[in-house]
mmCIF entry with sequence, helices, sheets and N, C-alpha, C, O atoms, coordinates in Angstrom:
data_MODEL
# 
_entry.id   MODEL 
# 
_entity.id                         1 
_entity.type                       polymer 
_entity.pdbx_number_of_molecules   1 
# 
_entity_poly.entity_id                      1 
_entity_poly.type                           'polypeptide(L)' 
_entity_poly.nstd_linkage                   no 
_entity_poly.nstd_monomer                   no 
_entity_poly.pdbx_seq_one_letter_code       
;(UNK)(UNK)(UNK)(UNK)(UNK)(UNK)(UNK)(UNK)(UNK)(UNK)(UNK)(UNK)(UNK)(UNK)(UNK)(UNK)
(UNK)(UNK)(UNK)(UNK)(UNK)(UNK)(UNK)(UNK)(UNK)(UNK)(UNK)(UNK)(UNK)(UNK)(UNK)(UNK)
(UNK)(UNK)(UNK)(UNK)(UNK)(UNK)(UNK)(UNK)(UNK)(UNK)(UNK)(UNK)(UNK)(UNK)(UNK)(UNK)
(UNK)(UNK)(UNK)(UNK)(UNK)(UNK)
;
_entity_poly.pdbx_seq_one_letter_code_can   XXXXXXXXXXXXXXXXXXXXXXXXXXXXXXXXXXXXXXXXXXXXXXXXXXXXXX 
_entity_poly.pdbx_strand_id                 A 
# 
loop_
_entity_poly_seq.entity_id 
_entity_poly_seq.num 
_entity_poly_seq.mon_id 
_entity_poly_seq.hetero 
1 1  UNK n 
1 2  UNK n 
1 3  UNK n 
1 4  UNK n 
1 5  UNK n 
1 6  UNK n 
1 7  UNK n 
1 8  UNK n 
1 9  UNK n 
1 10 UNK n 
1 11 UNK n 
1 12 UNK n 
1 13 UNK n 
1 14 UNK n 
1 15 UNK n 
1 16 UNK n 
1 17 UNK n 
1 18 UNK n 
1 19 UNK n 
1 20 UNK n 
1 21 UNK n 
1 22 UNK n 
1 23 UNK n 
1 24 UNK n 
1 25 UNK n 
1 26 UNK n 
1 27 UNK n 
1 28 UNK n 
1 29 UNK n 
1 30 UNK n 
1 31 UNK n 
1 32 UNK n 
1 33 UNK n 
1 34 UNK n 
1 35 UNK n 
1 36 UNK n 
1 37 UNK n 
1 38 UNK n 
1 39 UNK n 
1 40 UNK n 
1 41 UNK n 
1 42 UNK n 
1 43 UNK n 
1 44 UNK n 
1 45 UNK n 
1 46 UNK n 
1 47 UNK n 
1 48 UNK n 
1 49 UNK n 
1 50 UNK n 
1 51 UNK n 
1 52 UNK n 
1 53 UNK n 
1 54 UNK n 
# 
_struct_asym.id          A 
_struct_asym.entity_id   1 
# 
loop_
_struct_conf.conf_type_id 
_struct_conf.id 
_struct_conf.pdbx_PDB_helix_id 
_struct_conf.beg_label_comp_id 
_struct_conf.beg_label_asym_id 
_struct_conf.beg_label_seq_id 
_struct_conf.pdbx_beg_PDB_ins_code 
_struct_conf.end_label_comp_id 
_struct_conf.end_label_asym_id 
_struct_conf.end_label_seq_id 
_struct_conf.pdbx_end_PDB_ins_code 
_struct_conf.beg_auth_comp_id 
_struct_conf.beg_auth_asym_id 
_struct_conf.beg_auth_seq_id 
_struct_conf.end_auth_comp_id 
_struct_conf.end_auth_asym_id 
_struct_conf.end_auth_seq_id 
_struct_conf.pdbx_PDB_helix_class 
_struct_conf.details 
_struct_conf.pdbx_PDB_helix_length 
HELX_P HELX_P1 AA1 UNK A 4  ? UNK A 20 ? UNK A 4  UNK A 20 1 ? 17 
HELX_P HELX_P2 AA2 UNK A 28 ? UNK A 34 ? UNK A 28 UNK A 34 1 ? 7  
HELX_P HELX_P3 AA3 UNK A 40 ? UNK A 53 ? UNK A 40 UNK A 53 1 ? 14 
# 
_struct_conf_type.id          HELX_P 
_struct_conf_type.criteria    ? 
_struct_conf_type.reference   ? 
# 
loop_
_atom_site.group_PDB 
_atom_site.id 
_atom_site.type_symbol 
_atom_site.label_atom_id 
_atom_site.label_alt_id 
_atom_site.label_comp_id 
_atom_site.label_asym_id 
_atom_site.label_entity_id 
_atom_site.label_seq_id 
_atom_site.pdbx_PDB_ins_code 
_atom_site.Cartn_x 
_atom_site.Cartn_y 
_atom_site.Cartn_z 
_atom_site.occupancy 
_atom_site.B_iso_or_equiv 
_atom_site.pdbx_formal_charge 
_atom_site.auth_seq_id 
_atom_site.auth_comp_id 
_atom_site.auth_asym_id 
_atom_site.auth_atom_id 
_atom_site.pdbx_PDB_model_num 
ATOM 1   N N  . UNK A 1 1  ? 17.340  5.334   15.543  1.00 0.00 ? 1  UNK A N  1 
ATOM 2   C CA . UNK A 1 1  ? 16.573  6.304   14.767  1.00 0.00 ? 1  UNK A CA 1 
ATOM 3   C C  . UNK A 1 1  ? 16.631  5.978   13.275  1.00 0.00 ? 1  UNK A C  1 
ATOM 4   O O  . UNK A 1 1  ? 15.589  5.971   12.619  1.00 0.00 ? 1  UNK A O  1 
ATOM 5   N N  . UNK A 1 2  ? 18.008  5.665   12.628  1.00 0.00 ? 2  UNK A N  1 
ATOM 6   C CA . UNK A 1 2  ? 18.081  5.332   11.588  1.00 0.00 ? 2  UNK A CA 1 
ATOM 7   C C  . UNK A 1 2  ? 16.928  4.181   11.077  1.00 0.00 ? 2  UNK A C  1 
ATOM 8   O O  . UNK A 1 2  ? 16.219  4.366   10.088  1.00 0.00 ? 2  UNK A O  1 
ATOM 9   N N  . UNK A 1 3  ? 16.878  3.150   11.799  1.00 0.00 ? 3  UNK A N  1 
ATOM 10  C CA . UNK A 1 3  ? 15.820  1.976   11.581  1.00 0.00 ? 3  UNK A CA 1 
ATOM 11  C C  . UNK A 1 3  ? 14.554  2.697   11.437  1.00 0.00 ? 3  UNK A C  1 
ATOM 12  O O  . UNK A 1 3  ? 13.976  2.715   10.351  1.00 0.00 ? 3  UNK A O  1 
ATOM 13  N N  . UNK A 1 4  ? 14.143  3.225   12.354  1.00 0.00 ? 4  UNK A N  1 
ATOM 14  C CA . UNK A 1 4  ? 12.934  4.148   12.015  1.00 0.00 ? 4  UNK A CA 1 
ATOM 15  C C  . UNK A 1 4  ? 12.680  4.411   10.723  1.00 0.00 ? 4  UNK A C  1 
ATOM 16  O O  . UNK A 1 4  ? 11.838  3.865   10.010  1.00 0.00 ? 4  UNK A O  1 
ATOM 17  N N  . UNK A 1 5  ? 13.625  5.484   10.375  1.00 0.00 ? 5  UNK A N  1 
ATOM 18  C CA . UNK A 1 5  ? 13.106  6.294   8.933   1.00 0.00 ? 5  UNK A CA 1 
ATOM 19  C C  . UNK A 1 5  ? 13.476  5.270   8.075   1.00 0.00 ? 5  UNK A C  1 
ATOM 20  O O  . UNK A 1 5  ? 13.426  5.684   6.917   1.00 0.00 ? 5  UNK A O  1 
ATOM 21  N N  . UNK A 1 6  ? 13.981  3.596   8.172   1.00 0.00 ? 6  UNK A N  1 
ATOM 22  C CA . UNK A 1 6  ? 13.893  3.206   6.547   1.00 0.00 ? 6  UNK A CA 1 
ATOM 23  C C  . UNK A 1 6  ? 12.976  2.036   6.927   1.00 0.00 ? 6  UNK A C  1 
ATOM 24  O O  . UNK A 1 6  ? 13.009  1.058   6.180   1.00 0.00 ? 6  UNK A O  1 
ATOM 25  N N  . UNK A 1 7  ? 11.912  2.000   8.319   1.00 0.00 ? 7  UNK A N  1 
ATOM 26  C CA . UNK A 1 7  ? 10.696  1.387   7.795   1.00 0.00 ? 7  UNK A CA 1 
ATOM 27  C C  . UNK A 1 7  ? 9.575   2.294   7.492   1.00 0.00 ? 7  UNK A C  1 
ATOM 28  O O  . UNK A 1 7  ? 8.523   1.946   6.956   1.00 0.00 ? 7  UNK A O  1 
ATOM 29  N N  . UNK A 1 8  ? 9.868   3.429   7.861   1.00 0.00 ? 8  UNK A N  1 
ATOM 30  C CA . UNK A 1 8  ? 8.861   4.684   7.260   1.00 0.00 ? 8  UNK A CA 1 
ATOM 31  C C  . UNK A 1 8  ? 8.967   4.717   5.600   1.00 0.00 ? 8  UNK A C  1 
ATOM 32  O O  . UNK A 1 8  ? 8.015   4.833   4.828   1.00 0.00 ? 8  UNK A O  1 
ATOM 33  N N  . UNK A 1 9  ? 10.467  4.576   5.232   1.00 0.00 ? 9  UNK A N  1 
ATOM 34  C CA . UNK A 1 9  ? 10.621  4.771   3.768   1.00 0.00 ? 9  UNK A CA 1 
ATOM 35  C C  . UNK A 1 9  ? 10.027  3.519   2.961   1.00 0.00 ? 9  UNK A C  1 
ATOM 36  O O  . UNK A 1 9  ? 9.352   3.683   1.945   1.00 0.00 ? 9  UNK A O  1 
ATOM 37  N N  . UNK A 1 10 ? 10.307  2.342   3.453   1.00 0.00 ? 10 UNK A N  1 
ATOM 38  C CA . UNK A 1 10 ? 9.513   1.174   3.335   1.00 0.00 ? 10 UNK A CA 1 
ATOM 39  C C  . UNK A 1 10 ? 8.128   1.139   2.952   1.00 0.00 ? 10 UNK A C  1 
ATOM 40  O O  . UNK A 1 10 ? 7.781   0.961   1.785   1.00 0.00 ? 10 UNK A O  1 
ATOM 41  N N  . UNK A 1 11 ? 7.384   1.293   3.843   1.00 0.00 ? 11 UNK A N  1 
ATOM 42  C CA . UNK A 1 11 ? 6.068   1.961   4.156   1.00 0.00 ? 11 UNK A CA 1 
ATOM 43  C C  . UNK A 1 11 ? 5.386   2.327   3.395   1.00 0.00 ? 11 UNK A C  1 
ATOM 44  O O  . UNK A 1 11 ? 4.364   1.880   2.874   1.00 0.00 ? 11 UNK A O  1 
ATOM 45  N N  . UNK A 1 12 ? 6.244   3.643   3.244   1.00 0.00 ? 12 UNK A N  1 
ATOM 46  C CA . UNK A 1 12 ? 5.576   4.458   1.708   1.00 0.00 ? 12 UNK A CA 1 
ATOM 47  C C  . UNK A 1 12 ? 5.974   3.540   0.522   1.00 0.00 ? 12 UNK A C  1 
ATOM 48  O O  . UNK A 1 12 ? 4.991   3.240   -0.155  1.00 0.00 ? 12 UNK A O  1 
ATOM 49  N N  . UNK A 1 13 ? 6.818   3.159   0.206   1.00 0.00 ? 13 UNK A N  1 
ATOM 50  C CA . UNK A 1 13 ? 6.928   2.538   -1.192  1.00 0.00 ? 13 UNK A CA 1 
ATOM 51  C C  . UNK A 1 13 ? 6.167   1.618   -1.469  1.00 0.00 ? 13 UNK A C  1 
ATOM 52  O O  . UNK A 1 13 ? 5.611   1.526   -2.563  1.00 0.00 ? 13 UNK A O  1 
ATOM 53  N N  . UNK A 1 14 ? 5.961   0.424   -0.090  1.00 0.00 ? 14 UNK A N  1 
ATOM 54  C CA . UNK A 1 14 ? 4.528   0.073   0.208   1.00 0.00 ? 14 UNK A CA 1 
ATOM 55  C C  . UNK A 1 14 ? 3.388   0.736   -0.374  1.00 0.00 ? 14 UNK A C  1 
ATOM 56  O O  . UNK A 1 14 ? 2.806   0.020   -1.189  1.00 0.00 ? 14 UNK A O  1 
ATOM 57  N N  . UNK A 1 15 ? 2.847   1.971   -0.197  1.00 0.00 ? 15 UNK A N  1 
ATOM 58  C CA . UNK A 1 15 ? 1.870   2.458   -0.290  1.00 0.00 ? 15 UNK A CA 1 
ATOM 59  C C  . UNK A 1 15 ? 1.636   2.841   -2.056  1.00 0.00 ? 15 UNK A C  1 
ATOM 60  O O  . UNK A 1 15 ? 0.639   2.751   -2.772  1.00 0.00 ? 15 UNK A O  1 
ATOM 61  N N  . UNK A 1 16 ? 2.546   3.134   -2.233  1.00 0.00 ? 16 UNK A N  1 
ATOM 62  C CA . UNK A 1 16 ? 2.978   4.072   -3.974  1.00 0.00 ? 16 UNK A CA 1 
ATOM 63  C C  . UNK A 1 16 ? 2.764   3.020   -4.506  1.00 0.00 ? 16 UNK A C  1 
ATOM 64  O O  . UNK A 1 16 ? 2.022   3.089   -5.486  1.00 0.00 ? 16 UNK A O  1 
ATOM 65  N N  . UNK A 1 17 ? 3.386   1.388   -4.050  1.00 0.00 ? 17 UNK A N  1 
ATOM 66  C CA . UNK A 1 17 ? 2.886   0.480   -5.360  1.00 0.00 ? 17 UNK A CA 1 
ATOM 67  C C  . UNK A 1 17 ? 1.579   0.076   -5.104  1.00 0.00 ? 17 UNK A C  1 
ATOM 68  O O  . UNK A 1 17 ? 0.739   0.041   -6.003  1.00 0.00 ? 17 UNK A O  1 
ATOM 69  N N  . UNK A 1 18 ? 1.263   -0.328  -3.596  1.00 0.00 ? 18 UNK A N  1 
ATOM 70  C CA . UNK A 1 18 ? -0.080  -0.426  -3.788  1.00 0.00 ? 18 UNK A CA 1 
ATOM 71  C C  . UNK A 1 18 ? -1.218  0.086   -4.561  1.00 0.00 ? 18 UNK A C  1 
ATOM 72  O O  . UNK A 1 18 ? -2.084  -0.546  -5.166  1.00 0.00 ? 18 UNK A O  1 
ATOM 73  N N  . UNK A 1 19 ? -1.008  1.678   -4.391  1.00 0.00 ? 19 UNK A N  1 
ATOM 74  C CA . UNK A 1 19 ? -1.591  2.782   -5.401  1.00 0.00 ? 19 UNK A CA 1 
ATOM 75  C C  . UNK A 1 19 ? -2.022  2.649   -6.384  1.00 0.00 ? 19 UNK A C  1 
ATOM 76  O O  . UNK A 1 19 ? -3.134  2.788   -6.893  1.00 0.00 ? 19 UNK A O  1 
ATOM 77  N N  . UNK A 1 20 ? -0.305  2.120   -6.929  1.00 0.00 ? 20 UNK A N  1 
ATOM 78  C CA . UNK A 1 20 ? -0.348  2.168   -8.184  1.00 0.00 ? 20 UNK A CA 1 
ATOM 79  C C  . UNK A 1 20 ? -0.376  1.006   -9.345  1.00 0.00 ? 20 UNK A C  1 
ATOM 80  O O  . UNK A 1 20 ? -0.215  1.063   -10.564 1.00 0.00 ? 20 UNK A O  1 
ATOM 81  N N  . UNK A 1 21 ? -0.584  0.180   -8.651  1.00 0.00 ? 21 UNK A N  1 
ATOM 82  C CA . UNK A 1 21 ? -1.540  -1.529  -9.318  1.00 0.00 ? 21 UNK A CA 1 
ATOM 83  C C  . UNK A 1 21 ? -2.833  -1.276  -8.847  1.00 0.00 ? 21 UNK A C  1 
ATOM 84  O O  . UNK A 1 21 ? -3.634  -2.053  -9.367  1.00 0.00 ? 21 UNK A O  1 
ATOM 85  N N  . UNK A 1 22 ? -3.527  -0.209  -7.785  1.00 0.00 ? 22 UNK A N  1 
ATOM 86  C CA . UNK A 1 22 ? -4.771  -0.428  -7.908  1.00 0.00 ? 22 UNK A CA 1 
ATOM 87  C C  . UNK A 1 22 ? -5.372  0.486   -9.006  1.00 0.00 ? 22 UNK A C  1 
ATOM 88  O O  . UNK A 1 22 ? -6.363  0.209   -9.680  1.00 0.00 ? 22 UNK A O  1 
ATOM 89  N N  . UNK A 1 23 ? -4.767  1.407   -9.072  1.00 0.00 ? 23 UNK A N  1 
ATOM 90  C CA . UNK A 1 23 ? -4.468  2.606   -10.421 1.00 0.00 ? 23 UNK A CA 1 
ATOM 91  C C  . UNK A 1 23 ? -4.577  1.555   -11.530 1.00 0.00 ? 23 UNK A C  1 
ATOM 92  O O  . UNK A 1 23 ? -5.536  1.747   -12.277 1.00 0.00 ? 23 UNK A O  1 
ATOM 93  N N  . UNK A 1 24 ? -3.888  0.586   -11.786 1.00 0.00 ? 24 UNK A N  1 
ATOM 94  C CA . UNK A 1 24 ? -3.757  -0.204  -13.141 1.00 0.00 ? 24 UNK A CA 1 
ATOM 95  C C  . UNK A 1 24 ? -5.062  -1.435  -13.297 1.00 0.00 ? 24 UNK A C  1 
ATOM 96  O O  . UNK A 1 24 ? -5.449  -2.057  -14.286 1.00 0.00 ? 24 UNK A O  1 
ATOM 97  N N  . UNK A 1 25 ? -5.482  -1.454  -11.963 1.00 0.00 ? 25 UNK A N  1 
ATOM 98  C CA . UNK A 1 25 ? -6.741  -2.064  -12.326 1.00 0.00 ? 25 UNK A CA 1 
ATOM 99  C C  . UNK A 1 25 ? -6.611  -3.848  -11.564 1.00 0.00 ? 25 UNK A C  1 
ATOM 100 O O  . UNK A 1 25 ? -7.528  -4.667  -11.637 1.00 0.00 ? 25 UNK A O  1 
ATOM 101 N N  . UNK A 1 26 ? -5.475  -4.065  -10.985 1.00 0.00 ? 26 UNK A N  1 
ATOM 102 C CA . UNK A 1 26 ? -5.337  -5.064  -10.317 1.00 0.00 ? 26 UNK A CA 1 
ATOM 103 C C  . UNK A 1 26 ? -6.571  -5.142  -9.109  1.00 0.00 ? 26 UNK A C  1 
ATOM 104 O O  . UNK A 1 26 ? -7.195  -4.162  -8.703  1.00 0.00 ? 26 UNK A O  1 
ATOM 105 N N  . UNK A 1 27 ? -6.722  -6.304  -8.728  1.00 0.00 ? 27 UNK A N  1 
ATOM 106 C CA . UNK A 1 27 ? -7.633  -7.043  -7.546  1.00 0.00 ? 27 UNK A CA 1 
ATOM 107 C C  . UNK A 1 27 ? -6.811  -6.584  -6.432  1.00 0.00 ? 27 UNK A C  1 
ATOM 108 O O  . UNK A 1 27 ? -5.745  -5.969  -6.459  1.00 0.00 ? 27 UNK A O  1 
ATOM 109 N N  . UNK A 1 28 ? -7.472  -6.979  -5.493  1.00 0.00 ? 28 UNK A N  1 
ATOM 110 C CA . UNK A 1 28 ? -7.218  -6.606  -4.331  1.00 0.00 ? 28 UNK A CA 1 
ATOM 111 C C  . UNK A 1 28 ? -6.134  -7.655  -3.671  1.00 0.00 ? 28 UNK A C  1 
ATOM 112 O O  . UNK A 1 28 ? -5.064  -7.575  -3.067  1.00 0.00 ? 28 UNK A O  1 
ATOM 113 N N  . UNK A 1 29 ? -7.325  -9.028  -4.288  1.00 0.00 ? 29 UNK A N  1 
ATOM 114 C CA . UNK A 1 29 ? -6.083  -10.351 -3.672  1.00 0.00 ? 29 UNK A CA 1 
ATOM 115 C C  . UNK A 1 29 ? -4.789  -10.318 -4.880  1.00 0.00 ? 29 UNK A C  1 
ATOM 116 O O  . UNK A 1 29 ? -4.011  -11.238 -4.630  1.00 0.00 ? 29 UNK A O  1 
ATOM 117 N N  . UNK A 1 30 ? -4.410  -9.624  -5.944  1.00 0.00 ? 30 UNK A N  1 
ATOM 118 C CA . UNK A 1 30 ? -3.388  -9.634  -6.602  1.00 0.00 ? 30 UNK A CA 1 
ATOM 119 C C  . UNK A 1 30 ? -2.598  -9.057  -5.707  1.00 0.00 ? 30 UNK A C  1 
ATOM 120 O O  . UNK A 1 30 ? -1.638  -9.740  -5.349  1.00 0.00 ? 30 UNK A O  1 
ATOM 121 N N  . UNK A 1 31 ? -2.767  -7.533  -5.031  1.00 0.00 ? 31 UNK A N  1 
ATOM 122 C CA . UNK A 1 31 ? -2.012  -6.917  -4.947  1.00 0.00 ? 31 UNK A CA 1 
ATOM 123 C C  . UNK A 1 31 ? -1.561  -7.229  -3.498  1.00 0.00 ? 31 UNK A C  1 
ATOM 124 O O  . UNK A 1 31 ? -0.495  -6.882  -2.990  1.00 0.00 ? 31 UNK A O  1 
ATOM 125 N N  . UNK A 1 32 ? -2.524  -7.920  -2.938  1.00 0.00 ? 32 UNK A N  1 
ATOM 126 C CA . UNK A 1 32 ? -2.194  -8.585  -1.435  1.00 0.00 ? 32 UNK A CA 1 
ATOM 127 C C  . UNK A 1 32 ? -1.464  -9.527  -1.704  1.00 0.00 ? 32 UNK A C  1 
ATOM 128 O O  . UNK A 1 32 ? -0.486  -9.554  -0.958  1.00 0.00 ? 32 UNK A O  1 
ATOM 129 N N  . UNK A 1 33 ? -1.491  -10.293 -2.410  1.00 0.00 ? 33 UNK A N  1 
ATOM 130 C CA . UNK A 1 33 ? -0.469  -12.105 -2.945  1.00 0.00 ? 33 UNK A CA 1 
ATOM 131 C C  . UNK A 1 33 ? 1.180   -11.392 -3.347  1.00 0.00 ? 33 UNK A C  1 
ATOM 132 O O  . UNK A 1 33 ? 2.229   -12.008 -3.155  1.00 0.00 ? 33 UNK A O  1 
ATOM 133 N N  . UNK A 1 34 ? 1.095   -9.903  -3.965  1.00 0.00 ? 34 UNK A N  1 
ATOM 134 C CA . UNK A 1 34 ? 2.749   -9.304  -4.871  1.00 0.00 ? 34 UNK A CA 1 
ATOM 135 C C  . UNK A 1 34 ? 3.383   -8.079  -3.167  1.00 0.00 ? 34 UNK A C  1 
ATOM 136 O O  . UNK A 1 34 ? 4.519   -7.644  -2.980  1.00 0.00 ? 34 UNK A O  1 
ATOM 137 N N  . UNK A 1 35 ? 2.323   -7.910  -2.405  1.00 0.00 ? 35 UNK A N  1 
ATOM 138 C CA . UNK A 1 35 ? 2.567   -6.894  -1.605  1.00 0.00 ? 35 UNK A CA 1 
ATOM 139 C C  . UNK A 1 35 ? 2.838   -7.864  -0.291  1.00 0.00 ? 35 UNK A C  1 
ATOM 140 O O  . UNK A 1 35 ? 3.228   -7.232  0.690   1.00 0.00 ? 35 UNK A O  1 
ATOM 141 N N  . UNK A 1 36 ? 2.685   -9.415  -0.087  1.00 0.00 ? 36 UNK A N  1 
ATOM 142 C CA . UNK A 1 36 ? 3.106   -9.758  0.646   1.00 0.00 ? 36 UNK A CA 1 
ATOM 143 C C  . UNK A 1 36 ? 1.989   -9.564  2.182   1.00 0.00 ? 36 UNK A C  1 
ATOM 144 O O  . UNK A 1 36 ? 2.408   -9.688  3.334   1.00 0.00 ? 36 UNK A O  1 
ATOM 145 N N  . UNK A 1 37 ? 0.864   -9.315  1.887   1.00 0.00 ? 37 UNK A N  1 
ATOM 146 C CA . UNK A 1 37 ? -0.130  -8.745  2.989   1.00 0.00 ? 37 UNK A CA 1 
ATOM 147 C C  . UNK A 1 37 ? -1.233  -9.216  2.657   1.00 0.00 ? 37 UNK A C  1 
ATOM 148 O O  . UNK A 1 37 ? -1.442  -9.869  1.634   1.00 0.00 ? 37 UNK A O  1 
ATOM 149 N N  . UNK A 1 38 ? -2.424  -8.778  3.911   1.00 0.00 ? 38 UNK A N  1 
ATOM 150 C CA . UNK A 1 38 ? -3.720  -9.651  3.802   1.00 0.00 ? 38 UNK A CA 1 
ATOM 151 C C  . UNK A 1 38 ? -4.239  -8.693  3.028   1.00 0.00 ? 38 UNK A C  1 
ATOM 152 O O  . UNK A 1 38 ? -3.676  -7.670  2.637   1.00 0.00 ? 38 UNK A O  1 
ATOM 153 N N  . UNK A 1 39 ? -5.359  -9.066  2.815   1.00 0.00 ? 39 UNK A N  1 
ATOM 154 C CA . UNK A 1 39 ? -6.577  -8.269  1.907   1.00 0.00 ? 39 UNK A CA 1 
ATOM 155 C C  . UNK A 1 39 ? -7.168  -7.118  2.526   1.00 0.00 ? 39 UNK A C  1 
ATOM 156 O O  . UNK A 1 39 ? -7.429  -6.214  1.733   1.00 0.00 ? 39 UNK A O  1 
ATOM 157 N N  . UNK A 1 40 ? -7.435  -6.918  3.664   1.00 0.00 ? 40 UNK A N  1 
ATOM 158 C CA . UNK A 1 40 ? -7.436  -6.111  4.805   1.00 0.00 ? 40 UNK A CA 1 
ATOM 159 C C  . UNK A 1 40 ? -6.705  -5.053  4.598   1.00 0.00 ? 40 UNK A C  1 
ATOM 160 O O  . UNK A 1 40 ? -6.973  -3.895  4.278   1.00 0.00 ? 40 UNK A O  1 
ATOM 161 N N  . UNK A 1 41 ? -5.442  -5.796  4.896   1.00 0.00 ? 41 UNK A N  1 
ATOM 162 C CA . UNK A 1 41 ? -4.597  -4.141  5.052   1.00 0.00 ? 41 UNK A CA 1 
ATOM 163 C C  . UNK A 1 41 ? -4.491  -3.971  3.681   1.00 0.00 ? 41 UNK A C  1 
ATOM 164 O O  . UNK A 1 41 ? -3.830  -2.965  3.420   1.00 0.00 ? 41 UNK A O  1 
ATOM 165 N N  . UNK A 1 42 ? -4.789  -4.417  2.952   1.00 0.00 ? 42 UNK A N  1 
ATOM 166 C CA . UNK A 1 42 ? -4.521  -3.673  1.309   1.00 0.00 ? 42 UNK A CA 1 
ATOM 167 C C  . UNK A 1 42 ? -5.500  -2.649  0.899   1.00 0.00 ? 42 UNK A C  1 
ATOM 168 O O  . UNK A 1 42 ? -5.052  -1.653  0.331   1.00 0.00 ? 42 UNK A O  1 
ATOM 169 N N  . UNK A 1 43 ? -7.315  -2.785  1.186   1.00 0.00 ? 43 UNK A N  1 
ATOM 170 C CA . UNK A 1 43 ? -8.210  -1.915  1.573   1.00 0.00 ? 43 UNK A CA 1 
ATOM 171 C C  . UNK A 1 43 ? -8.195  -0.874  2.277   1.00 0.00 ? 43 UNK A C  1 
ATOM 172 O O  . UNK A 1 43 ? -8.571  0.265   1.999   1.00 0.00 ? 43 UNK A O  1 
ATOM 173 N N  . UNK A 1 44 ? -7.470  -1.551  3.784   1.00 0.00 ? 44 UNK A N  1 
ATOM 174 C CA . UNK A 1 44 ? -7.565  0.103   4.400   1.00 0.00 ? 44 UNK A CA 1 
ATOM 175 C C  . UNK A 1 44 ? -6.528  0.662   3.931   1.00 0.00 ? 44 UNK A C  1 
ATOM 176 O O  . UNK A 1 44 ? -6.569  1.885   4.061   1.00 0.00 ? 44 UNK A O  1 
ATOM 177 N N  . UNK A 1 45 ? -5.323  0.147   3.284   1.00 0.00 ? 45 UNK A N  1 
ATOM 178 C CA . UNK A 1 45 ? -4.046  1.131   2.728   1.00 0.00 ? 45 UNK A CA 1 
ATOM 179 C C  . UNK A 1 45 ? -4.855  1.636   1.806   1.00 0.00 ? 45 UNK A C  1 
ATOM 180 O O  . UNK A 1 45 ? -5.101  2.835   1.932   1.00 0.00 ? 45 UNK A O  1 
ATOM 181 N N  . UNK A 1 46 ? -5.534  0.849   0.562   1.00 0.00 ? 46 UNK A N  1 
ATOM 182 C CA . UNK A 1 46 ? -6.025  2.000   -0.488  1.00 0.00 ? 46 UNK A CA 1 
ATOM 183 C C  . UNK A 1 46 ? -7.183  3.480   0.113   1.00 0.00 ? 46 UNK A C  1 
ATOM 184 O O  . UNK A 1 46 ? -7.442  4.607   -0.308  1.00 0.00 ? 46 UNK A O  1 
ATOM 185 N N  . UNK A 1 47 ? -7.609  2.607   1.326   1.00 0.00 ? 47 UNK A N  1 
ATOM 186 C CA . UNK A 1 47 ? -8.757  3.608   1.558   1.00 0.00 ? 47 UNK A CA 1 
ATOM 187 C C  . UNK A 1 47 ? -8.254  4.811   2.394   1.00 0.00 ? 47 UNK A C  1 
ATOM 188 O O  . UNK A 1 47 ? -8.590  5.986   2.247   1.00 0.00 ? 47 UNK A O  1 
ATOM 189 N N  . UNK A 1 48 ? -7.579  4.412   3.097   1.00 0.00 ? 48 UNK A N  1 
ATOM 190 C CA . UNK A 1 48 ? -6.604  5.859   4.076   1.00 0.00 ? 48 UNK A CA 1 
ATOM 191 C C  . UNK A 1 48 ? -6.214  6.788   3.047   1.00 0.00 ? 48 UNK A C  1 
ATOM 192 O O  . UNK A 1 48 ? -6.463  7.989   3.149   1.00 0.00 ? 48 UNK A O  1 
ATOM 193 N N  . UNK A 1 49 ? -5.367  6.084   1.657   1.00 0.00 ? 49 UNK A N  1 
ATOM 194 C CA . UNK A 1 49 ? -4.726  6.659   0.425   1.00 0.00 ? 49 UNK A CA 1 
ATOM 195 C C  . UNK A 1 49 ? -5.628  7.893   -0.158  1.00 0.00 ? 49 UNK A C  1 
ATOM 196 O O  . UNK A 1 49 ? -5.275  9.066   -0.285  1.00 0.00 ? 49 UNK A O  1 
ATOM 197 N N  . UNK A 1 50 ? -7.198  7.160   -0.553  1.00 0.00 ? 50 UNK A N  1 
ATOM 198 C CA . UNK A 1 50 ? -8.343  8.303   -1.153  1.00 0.00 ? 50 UNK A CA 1 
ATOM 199 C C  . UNK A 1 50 ? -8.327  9.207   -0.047  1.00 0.00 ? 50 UNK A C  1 
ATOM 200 O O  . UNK A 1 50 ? -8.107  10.384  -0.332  1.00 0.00 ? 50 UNK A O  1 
ATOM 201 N N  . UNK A 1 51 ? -8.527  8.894   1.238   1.00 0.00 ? 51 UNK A N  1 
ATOM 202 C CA . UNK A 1 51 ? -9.107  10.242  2.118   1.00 0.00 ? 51 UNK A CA 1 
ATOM 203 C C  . UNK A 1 51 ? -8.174  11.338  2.282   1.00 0.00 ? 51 UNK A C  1 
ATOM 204 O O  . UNK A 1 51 ? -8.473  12.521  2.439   1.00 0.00 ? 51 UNK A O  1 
ATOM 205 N N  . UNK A 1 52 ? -6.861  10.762  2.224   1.00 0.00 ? 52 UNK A N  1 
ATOM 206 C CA . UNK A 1 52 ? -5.775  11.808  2.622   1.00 0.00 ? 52 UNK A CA 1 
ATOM 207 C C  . UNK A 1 52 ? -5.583  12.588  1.001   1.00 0.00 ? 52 UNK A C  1 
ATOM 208 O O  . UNK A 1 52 ? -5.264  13.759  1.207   1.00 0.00 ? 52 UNK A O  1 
ATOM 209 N N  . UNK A 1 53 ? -5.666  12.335  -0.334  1.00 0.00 ? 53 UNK A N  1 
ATOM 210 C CA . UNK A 1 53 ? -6.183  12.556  -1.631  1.00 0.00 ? 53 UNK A CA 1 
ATOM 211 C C  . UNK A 1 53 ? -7.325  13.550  -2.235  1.00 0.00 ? 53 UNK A C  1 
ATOM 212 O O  . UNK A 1 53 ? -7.412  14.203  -3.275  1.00 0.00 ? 53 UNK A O  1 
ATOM 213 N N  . UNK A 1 54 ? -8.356  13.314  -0.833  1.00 0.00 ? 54 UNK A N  1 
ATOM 214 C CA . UNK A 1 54 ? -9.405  14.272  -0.826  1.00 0.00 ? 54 UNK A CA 1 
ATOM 215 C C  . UNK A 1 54 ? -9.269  15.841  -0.616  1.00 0.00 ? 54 UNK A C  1 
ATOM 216 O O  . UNK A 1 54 ? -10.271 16.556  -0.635  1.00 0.00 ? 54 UNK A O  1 
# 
């Protein structure tokens, strides 16, 4: 269980920086090349981010 909640905590911190370099105006392939991920999941992370925001 423990493993669980610290790739959940992961996850999110994942998400908060993603956020928040796209907040600062970074590319998509920047933040995919520093986040370690494709371009893909960096889109649908920002885009899940706005709807749940809405």
């Amino acid at each position: 269980m423990s493993q669980k909640i610290k790739e959940t905590g992961i996850e999110i911190g994942k998400r908060e920086m993603i956020m928040k370099m796209c907040d600062k105006g970074y590319t998509i392939a920047q933040i995919a090349n520093v986040a370690g991920m494709d371009e893909k999941q960096i889109e649908d992370t920002i885009k899940n981010a706005e709807l749940l925001s809405v």
